[in-house]
matplotlib code that plots the C-alpha trace (Angstrom):
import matplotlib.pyplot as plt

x = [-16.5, -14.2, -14.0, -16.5, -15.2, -17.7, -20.9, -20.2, -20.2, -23.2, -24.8, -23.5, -25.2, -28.3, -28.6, -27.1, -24.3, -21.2, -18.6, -18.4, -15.7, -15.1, -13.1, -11.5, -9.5, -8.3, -11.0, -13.3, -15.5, -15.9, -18.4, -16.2, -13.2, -15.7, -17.2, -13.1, -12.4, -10.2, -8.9, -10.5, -7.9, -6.1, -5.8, -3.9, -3.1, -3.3, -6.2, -6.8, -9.8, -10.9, -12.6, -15.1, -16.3, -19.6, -17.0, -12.7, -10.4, -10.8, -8.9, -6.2, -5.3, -2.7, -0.1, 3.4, 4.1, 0.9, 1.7, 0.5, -3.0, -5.0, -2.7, -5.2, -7.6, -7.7, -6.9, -4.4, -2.4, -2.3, 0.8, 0.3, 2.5, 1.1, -2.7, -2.8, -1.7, -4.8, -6.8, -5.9, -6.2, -9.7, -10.4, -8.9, -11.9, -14.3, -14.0, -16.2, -18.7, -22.5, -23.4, -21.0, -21.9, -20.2, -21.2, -23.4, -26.8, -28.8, -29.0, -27.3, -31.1, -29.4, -26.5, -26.0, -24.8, -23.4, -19.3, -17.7, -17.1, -18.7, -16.0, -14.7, -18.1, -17.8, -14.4, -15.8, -18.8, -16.4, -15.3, -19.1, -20.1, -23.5, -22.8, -25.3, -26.1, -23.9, -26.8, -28.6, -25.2, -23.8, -27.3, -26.4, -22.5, -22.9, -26.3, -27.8, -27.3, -26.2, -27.9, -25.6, -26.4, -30.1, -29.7, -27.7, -30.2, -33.2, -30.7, -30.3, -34.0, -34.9, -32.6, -34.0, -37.2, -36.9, -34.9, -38.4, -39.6, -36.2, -37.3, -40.9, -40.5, -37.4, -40.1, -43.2, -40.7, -39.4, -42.9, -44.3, -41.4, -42.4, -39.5, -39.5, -36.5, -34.1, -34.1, -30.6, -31.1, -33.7, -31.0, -28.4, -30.4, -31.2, -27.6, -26.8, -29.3, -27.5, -24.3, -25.3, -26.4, -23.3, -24.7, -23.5, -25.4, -22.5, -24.7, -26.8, -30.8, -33.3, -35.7, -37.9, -40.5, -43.4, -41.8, -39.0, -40.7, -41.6, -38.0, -36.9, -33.5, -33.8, -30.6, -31.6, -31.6, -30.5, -34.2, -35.8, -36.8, -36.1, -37.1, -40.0, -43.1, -47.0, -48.9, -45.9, -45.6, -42.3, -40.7, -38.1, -36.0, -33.2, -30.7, -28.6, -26.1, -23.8, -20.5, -19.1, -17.6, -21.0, -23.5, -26.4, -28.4, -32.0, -34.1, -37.1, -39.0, -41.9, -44.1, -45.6, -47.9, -47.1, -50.3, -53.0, -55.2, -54.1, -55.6, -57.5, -55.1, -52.2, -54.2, -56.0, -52.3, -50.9, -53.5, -53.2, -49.2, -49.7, -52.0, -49.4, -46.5, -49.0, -50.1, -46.3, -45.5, -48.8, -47.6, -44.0, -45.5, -48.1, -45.2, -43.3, -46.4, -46.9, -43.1, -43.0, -40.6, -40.9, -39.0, -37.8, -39.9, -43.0, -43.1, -42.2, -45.3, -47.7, -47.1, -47.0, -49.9, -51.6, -50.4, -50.8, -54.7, -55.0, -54.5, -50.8, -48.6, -46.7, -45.9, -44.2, -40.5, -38.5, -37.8, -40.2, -36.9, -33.7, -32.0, -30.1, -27.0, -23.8, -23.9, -27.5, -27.8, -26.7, -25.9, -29.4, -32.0, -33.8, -37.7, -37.5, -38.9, -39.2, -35.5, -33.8, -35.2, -34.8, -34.9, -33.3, -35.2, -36.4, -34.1, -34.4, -31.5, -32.0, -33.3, -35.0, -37.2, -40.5, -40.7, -43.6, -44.4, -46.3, -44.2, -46.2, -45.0, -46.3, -45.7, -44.5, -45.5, -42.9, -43.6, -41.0, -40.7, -37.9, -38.4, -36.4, -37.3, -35.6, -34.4, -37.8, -39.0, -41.3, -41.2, -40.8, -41.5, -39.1, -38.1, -41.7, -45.6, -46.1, -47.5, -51.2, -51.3, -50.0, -48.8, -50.1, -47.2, -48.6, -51.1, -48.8, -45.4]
y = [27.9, 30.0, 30.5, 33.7, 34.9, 38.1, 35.9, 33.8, 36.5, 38.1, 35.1, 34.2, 38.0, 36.8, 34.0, 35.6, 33.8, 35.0, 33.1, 29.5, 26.8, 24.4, 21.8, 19.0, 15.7, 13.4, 13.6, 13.6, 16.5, 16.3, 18.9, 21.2, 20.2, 21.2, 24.4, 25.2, 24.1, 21.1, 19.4, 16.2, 13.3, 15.8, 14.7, 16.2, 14.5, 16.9, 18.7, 22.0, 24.4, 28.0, 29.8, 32.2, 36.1, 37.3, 40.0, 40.5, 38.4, 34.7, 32.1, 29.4, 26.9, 24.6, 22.2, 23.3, 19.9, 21.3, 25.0, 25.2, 23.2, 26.3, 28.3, 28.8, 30.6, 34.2, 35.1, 35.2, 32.2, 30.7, 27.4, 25.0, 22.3, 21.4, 20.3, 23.1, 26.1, 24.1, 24.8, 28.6, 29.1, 27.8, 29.7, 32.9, 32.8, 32.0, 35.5, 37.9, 35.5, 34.5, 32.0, 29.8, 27.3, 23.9, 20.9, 19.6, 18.1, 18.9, 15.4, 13.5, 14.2, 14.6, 12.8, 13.9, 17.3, 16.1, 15.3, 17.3, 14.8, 15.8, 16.0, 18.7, 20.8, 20.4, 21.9, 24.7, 25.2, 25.4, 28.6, 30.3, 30.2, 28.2, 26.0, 26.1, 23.3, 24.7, 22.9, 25.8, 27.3, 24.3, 24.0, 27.9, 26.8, 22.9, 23.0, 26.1, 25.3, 28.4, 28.4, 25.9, 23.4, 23.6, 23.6, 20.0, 19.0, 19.6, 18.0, 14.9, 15.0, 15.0, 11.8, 9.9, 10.8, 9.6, 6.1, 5.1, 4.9, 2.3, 0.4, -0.2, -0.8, -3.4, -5.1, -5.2, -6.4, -9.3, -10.3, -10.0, -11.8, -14.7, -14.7, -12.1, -10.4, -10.4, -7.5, -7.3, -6.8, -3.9, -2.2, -2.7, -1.0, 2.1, 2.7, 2.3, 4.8, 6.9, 6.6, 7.3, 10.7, 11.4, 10.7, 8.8, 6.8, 5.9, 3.3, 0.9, 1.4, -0.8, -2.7, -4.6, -7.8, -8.0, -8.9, -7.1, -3.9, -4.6, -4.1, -0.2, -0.9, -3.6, -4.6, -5.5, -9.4, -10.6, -11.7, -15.1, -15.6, -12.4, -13.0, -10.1, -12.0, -11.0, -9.9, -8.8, -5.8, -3.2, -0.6, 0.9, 3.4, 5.5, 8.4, 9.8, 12.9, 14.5, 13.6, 16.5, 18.9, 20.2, 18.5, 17.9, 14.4, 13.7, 11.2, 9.3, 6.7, 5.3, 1.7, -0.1, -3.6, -5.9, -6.3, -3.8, -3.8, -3.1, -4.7, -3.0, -3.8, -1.8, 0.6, 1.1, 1.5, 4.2, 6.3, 6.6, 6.8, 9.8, 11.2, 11.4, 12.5, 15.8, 16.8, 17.1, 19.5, 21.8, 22.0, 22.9, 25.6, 26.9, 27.5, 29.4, 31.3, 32.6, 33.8, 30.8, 28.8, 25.5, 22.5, 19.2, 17.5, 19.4, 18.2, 14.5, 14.7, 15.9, 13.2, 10.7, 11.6, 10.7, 7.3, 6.7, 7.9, 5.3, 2.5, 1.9, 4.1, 1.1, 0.2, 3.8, 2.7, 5.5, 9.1, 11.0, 12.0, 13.6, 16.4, 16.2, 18.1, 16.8, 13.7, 11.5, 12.3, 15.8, 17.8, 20.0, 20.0, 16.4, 15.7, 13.8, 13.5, 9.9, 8.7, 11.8, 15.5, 17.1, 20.6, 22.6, 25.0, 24.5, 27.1, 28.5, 27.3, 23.9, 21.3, 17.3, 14.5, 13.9, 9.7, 8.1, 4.5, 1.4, -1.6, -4.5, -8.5, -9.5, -5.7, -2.4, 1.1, 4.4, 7.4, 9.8, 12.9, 16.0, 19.5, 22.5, 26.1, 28.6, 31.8, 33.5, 31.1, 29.3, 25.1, 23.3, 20.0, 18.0, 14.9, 15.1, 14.9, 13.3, 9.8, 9.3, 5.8, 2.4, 1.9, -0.6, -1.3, -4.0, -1.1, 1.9, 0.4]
z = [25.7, 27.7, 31.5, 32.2, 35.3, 35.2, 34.2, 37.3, 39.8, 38.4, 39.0, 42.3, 43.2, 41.5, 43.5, 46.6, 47.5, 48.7, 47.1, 45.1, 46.2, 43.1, 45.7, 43.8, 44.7, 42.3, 40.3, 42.8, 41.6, 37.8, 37.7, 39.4, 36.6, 34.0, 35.3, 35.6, 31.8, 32.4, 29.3, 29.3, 30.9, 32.7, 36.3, 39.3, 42.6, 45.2, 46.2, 45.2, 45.5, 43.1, 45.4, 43.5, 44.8, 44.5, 44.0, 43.2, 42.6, 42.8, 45.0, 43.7, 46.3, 45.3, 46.7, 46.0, 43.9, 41.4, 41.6, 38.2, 38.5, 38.0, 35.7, 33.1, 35.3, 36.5, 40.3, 42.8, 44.1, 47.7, 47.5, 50.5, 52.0, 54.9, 55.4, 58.0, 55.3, 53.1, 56.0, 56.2, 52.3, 52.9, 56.1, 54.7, 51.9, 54.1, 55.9, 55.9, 54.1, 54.9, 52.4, 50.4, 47.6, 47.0, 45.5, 48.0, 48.3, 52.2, 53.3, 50.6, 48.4, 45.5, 44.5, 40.8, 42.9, 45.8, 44.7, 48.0, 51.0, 53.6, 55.9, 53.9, 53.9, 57.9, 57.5, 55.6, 57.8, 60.7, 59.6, 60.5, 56.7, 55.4, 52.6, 50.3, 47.3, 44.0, 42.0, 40.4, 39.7, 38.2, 35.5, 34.8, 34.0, 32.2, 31.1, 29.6, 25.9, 23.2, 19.7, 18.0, 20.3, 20.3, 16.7, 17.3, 19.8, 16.6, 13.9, 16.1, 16.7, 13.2, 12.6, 16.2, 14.4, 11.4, 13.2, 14.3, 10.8, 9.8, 12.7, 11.9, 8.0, 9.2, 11.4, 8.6, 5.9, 8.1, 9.1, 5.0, 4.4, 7.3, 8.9, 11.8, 13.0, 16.0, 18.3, 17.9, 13.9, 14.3, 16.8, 14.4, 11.6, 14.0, 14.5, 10.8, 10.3, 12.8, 11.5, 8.0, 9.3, 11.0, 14.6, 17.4, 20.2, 22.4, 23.7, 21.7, 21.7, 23.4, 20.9, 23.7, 22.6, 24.5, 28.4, 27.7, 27.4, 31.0, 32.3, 31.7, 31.4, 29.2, 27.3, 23.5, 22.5, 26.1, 27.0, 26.6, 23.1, 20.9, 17.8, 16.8, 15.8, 14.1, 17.3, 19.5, 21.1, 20.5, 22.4, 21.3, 23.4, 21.3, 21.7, 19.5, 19.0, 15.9, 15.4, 16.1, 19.7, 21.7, 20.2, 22.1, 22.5, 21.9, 23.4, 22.4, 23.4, 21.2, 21.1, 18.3, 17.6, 14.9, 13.8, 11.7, 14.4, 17.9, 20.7, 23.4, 27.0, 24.8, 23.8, 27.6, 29.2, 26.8, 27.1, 30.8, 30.1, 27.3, 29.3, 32.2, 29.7, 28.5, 32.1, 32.7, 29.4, 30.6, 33.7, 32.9, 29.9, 32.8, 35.4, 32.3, 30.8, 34.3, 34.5, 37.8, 38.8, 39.0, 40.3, 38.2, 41.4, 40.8, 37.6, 38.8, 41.2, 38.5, 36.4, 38.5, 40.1, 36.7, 36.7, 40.4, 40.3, 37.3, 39.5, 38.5, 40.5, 41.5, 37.9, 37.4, 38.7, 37.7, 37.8, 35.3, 33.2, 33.0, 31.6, 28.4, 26.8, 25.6, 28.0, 27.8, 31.3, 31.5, 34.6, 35.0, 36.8, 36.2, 36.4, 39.5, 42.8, 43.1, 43.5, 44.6, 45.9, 42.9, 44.6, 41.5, 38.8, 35.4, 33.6, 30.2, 27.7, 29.1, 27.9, 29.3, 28.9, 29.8, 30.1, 32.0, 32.0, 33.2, 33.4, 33.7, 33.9, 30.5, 28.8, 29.5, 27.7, 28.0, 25.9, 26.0, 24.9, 24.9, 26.2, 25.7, 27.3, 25.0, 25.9, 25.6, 27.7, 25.4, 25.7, 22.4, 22.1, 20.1, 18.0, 15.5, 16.8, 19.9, 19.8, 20.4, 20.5, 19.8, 16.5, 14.1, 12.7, 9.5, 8.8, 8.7, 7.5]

ax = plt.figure().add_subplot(projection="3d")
ax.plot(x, y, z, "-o")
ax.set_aspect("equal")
plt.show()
């Protein structure tokens, strides 16, 4: 998509700010370089800011070695030589201005937004403005998807989806046959599966045996002992996107027995783990129904709560999830309060997990799920019908 000058200032009025600076040094700032439409693996070596209006023309600030860094964008242009004429070009911006957003987190709480150094935000704040946190700017600019990429984002669903049921038949076949199979092998088949329906992982999938599914980063057939037996437990954890520019991921998380009949300590834990994942979506399609907003923390605490009333609060070691767009890990607001202040709004057009889990030592259970608020507001769930409970995979498959 283009640069949208006008759509930027409108919301830099919306939100009340005076004036954005996208500051950038070697590649310091990558979510400035997207929000200003870099080609990818373009790199300049000499710092340079676009300074933003809620109103008029925009400010280029550019060395006179890289007079042409911001060519492609609209606005007038300041050339500096001297770290002084940088500081003027910055200073001259600053006038007249209350409230000025950069990429900056208060008190370092958020560091998927915080890319500015802070002794360039005292530099700026030296010249009487406030700096404000860019974050809900930047989810407005990098993560708001358009139609063709939610229609991505439910493609790739359909195919994550249907990846679970590959995986399951792989495991029942091996275990009819009375040999079992590797992790590795039922990874390898997922990403087949993906890459006969022109999708992409860029990472491989976790496929987790019994302990393994304890540790939530997991990296598939590096454990003790791999080989998926009758009466093991499975997790398996897998992304996937098209092949193709834009394309949006989705993310699913989804845990099986090898067995027809699944015993009762699996069965115990989900249901406090599901149970934890659904108060989370009610809570995000309350705050939406009700036209409120709502924080990616909120919706951290309500989960967790959950999990944490159950007895097993300290079993829940990470954030509650993320959100998701053309990276895994996209650039909006995330459904976190645990491991960084997630202080930015659910928006609609975006899109993010929902991931609880109880890692214990001899299992762990995650059931994970995608949200996206479209531009109606209304939450979808996506990737198929949640799970409700631990499948028996020798009975189903």
């Amino acid at each position: 998509m283009s640069f949208d000058l006008l759509r930027i200032q409108q919301e830099l009025q919306s939100q009340g700010i005076d004036g954005w600076l996208l500051y950038d040094f070697r590649g310091s700032n990558p979510l400035a370089r997207r929000i200003l439409k870099f080609a990818e693996g373009s790199l300049s070596s000499r710092r340079y800011v676009y300074g933003i209006p809620a109103s008029g023309d925009p400010l280029k600030l550019v060395h006179r070695i890289e007079t042409d860094a911001l060519d492609h964008l609209p606005g007038s242009k300041t050339i500096y030589l001297h770290w002084q004429e940088f500081e003027d070009g910055l200073k001259s911006f600053c006038k007249g201005k209350k409230r000025v957003a950069m990429e900056f987190a208060p008190m370092g709480g958020n560091p998927y937004v915080s890319r500015v150094d802070a002794g360039t935000v005292d530099l700026v704040r030296s010249f009487g403005v406030d700096v404000v946190s860019s974050g809900n700017l930047i989810q407005v600019f990098e993560a708001v998807l358009d139609e063709e990429q939610f229609q991505s984002h439910l493609f790739a669903s359909e195919v994550t989806h249907s990846a679970f049921d590959v995986a399951w038949k792989r495991i029942a076949q091996s275990i009819r046959s009375g040999t079992g199979i590797e992790e590795q092998a039922v990874a390898d088949a997922i990403e087949q599966h993906f890459e006969a329906n022109g999708c992409e992982a860029t990472h491989a999938p976790i496929v987790a045996r019994n302990a393994h599914s304890g540790l939530p980063h997991y990296e598939t057939g590096s454990g003790n002992d791999t080989l998926i037996r009758e009466g093991d437990f499975v997790l398996i954890d897998l992304w996937a996107r098209q092949k193709r520019p834009r394309s949006v991921f989705s993310d699913q998380t989804r845990v099986g027995f090898v067995g027809t009949e699944v015993p009762e300590k699996y069965n115990a834990i989900f249901r406090i783990v599901a149970a934890a994942r659904d108060a989370g979506i009610q809570k995000v399609q309350e705050a939406f129904d009700a036209g409120q907003k709502i924080l990616g923390g909120v919706v951290d605490d309500v989960v967790r709560k959950v999990i944490t009333d159950a007895g097993y609060g300290a079993y829940f070691t990470h954030r509650t999830g993320h959100n998701i767009g053309v990276d895994l890990h996209g650039n909006g607001a995330h459904i976190d309060n645990l491991e960084t202040r997630e202080d930015r709004f659910l928006i609609a057009g975006t899109c993010f997990s929902i991931e609880p889990g109880i890692y214990l030592e001899e299992f762990g259970i995650r059931s994970e799920i995608d949200v996206f608020i479209d531009s109606n507001k209304t939450v979808h769930i996506t990737g198929g019908l949640l799970q409700e409970e631990v499948i028996p995979i020798m009975k189903q498959y």
